[in-house]
C-alpha positions in Angstrom: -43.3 8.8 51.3 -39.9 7.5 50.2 -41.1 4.2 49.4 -44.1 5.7 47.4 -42.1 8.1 45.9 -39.5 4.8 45.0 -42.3 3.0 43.0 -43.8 5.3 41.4 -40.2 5.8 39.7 -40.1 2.3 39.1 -43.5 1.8 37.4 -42.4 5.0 35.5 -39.1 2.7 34.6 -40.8 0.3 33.3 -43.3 1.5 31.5 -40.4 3.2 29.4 -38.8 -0.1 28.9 -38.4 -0.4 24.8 -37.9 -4.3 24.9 -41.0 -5.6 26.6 -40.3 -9.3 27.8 -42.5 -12.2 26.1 -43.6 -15.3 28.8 -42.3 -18.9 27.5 -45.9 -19.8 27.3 -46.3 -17.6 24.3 -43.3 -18.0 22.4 -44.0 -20.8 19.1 -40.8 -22.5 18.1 -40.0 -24.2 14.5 -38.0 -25.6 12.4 -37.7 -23.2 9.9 -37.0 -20.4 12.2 -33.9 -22.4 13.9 -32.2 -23.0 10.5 -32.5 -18.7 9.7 -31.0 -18.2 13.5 -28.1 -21.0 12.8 -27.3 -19.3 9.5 -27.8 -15.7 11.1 -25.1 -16.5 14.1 -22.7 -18.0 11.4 -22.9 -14.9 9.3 -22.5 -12.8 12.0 -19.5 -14.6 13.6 -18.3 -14.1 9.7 -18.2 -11.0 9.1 -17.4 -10.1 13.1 -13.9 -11.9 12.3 -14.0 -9.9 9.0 -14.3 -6.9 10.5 -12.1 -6.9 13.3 -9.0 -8.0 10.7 -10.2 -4.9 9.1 -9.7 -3.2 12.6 -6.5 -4.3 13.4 -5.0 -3.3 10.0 -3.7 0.2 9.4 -3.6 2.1 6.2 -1.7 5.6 4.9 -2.8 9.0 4.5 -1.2 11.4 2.2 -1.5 15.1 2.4 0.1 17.5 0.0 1.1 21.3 1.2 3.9 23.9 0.0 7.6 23.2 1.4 8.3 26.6 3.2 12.0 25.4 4.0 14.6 26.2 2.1 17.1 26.9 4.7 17.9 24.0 5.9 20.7 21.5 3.8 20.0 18.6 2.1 21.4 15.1 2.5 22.0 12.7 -0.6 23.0 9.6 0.5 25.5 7.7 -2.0 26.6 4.1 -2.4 27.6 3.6 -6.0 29.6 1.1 -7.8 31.8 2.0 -10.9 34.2 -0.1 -12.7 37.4 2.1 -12.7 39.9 2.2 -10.0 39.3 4.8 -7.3 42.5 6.8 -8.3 41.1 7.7 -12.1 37.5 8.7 -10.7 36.1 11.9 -9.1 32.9 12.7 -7.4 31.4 16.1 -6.6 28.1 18.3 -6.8 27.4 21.3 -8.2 24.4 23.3 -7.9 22.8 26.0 -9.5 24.1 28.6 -7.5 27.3 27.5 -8.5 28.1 26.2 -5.1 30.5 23.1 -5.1 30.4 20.2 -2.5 33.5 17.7 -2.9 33.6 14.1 -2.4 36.4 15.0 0.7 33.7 16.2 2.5 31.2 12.6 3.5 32.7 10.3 0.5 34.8 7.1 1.1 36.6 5.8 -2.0 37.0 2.0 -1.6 38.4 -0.3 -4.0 36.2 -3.6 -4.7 35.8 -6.1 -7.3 32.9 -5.5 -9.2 31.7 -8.5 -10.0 29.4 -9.4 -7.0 29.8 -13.1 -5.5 26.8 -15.5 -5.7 25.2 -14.0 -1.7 25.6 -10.4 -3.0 23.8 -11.6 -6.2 20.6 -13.2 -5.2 20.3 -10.2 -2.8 20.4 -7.5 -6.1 18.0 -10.1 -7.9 15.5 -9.9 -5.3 16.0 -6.0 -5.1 15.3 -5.9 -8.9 12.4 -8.0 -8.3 10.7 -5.6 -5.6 11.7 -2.4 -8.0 9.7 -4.2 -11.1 6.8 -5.0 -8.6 6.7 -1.7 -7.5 6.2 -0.1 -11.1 3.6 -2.5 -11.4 1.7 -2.7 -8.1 1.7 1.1 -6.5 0.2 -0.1 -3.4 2.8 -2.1 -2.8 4.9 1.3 -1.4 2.5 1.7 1.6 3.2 -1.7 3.0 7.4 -0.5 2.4 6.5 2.5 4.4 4.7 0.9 7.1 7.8 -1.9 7.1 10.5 0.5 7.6 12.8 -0.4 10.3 11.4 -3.4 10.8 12.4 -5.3 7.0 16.1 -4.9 8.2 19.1 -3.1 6.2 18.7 -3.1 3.2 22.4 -1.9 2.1 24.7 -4.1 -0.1 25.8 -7.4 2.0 29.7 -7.9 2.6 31.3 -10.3 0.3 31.3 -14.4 2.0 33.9 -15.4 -0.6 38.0 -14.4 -0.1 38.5 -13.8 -3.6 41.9 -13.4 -4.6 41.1 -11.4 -7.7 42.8 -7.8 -7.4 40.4 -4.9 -6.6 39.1 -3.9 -9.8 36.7 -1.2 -9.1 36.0 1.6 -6.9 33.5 1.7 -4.3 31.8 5.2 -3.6 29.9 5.6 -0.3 28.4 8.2 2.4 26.6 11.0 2.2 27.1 14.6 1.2 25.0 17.9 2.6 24.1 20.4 -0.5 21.7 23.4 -0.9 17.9 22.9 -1.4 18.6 23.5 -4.8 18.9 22.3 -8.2 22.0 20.6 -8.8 24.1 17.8 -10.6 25.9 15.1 -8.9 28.8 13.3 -11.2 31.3 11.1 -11.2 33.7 11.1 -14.0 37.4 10.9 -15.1 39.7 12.8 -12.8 40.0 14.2 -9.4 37.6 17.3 -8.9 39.5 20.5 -8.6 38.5 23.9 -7.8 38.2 26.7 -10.3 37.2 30.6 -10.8 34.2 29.8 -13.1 33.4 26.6 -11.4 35.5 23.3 -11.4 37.4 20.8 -13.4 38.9 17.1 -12.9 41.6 16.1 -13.9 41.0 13.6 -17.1 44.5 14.4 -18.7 46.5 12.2 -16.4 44.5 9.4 -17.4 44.5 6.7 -20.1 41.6 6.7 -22.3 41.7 3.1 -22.4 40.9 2.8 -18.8 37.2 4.5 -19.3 34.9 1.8 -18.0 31.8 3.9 -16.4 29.6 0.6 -16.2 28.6 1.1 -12.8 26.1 0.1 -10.0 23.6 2.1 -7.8 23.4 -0.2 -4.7 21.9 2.9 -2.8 20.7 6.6 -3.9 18.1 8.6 -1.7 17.6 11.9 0.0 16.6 13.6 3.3 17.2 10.9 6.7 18.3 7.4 5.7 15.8 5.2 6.5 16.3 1.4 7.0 14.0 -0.7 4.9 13.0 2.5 2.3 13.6 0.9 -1.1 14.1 3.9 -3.1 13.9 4.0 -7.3 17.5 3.3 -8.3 18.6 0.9 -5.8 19.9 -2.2 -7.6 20.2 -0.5 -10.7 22.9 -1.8 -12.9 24.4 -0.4 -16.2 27.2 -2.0 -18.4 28.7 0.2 -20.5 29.4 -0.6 -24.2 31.7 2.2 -25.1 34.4 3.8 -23.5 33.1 7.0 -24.2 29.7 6.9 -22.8 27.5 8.9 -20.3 24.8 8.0 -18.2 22.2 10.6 -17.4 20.2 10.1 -14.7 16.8 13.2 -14.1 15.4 13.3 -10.6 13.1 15.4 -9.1 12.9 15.3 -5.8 9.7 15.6 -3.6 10.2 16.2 0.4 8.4 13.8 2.8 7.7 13.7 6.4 7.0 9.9 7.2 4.8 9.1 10.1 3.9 5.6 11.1 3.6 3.9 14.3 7.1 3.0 14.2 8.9 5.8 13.2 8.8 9.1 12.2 11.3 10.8 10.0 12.0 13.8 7.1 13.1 11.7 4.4 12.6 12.4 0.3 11.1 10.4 -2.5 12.2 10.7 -6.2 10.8 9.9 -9.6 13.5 9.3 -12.0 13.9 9.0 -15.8 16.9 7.7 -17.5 19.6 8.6 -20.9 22.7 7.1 -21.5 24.2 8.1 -25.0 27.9 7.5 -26.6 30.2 11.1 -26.9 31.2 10.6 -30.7 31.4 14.8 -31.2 32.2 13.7 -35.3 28.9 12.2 -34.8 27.4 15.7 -33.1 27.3 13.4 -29.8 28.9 16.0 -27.2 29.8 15.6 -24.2 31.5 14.5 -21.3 31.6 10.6 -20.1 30.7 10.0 -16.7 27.4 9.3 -14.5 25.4 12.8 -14.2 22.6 12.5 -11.5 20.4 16.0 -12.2 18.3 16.6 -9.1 15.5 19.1 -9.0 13.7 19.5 -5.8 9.6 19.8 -6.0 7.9 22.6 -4.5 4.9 20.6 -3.0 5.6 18.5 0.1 3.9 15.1 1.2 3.1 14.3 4.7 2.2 10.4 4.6 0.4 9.4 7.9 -0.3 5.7 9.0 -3.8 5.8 10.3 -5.8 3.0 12.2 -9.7 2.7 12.4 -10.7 4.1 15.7 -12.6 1.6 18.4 -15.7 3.8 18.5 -16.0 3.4 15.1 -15.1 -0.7 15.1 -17.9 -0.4 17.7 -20.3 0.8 15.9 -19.8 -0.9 12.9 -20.2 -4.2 14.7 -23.2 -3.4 16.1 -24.8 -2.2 12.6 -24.0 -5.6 11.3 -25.5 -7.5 14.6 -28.5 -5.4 14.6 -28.9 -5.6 10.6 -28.2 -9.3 10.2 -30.9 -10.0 12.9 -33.5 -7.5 11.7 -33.4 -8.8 7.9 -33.1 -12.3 8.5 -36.0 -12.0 10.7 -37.9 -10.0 7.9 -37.0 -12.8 5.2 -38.2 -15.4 7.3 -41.4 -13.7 7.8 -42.1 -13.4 4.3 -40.5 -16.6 3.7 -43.6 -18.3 5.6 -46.0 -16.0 3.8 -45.4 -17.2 0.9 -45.5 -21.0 1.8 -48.7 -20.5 3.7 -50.2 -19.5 0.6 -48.8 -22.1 -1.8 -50.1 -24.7 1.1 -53.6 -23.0 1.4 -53.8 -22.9 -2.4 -52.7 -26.7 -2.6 -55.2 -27.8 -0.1 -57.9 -25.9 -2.1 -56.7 -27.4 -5.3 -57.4 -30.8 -3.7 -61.4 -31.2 -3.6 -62.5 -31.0 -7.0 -65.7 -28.4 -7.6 -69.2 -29.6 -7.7 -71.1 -29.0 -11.0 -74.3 -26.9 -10.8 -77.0 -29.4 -12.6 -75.9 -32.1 -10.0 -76.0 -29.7 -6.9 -79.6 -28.6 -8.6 -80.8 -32.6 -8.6 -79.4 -33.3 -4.8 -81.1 -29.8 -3.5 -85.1 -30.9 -5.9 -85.0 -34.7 -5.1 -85.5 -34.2 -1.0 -88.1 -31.5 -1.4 -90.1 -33.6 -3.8 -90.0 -36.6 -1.2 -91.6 -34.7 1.0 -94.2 -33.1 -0.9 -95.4 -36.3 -1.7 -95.4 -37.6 1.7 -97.6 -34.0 2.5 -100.3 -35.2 0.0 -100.7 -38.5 1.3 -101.6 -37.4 4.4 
């Protein structure tokens, strides 16, 4: 009964079996159809390579929801240039709540020459030439974000040269915490110094001919510092034409949480438009000289995701194009041969020329009147 039971299972099997097997004996080979199966495999080994580079790459997914925090502190992170010495400048933040951070609190004052040595040159030259490509070529800030820790530090490279040349600028680096609010980071003439309606430096103490505020941005971001982010105003340089002049600097910073295969970290991108002006106040020019960095933080936050094409879905593509490349080709060569079996049937029938009608009449009367006579001689 088992046994019976067994085959009947078996011939059920196979009389469900969807790819019926042909004998040799009955399978026709040609030319024709070995050419369309060499140029089938070699586009499907093609696009099989094609598609599995498309596999292996990754690409970025930006979301956009509400920031709820405003709790928490944020971090600017500073590394800034100026041309005065570190004793006539001052750095601080204030921020719309009237809430002032001081340099003393994450700032270094060193003294440097500002003139960079040939090394420390070529490096801001190709930094310029990644910020131009970048206002040109968008895309070009998904392969920074999926590069990030792995295209090295991208900070301002130590001096190879033992100049001799007396410090001749100051050096401003670190990072400061401030509220998640608006707020105006400055450096100008004078030591910060606290006071009832807000602060003041003091600018009396120093020579106006030492004003020099050309200055440059080696590094400026917000949120985590992340190694390899190029962010808007790194390599900037400005060279100042007056000694009374201000450079304005708008930002409005957008929080975003970076997640890539690599890493994954709460950093901050920032658009940023630019001023810089002379103070003549006979002029109507007011103001105060200095470097002014307004921040303004956006309400929306981006979440940017690094995504990669799932193997199911590598899977199935590959099998569409397998399946698709064999099911046309086979189609075109089908009507391929169609179509030359009638051009060759027409040809052949083009090759015996027709038989007039009067000559067919006079082949078809000749042998019946030959044997009418013979009839009537008998």
């Amino acid at each position: 009964m088992r046994r019976l039971n067994r085959k009947k299972t078996l011939s059920l099997v196979k009389e469900l079996d969807a790819f019926p097997k042909v004998p040799d004996s009955y399978v026709e080979t040609s030319a024709s159809g070995g050419t369309v199966s060499l140029i089938a495999f070699t586009t499907m080994a093609l696009l099989t390579i094609m598609e599995f580079s498309v596999y292996q790459d990754t690409w970025m997914k930006y979301e956009y929801e509400v920031d709820k925090d405003f709790s928490s502190k944020l971090r600017i992170n500073i590394d800034i240039t100026v041309a005065m010495k570190c004793q006539y400048v001052g750095a601080d933040v204030l921020d719309l709540a009237e809430t002032m951070v001081a340099s003393a609190d994450g700032l270094v004052y060193e003294p440097v020459i500002f003139d960079l040595s040939p090394q420390q040159k070529e490096w801001q030259r190709m930094l310029q030439l990644i910020q131009s490509r970048l206002q040109e070529e968008h895309s070009l800030q998904d392969v920074i974000f999926k590069s990030a820790f792995k295209s090295g530090v991208t900070a301002l490279p130590t001096r190879e040269d033992d100049s001799s040349q007396p410090p001749d600028a100051c050096r401003i680096r670190g990072h400061l915490y401030v509220n998640k609010v608006a707020g105006n980071f400055h450096i100008t003439v004078g030591k910060a110094i606290p006071h009832p309606r807000g602060h003041a430096h003091l600018a009396a103490l120093v020579n106006h001919d030492s004003y020099n505020f050309s200055h440059r941005i080696d590094h400026l971001s917000f949120g985590e510092l992340v190694p390899g982010i190029i962010n808007p105003l790194d390599g900037t340089e400005k060279i100042a034409v007056d000694h009374n002049q201000m450079f304005q600097y708008f930002i409005t910073v957008v929080p975003t949480k970076l997640h890539t295969y690599k890493i994954s970290a709460d950093t901050h991108q920032f658009s940023v438009t630019e001023r810089e002006r002379v103070i003549n106040h006979a002029a109507g020019s007011h103001g105060v000289s200095g470097i002014f960095m307004k921040y303004d933080l956006s309400s929306l936050m981006v979440t940017v995701t690094e995504e990669h094409m799932p193997f199911w879905q590598f899977f199935v593509r590959l099998c569409g194009i397998v399946g698709g490349i064999f099911s046309t080709t086979g189609m075109l060569h089908g009507i391929g041969k169609f179509i030359v079996e009638i051009i060759y049937c027409r040809f052949r029938l083009g090759s015996y020329k027709p038989v007039s009608s009067v000559s067919a009449i006079v082949e078809m009367v000749l042998p019946l009147r030959h044997s009418i006579i013979v009839k009537s001689e008998q």
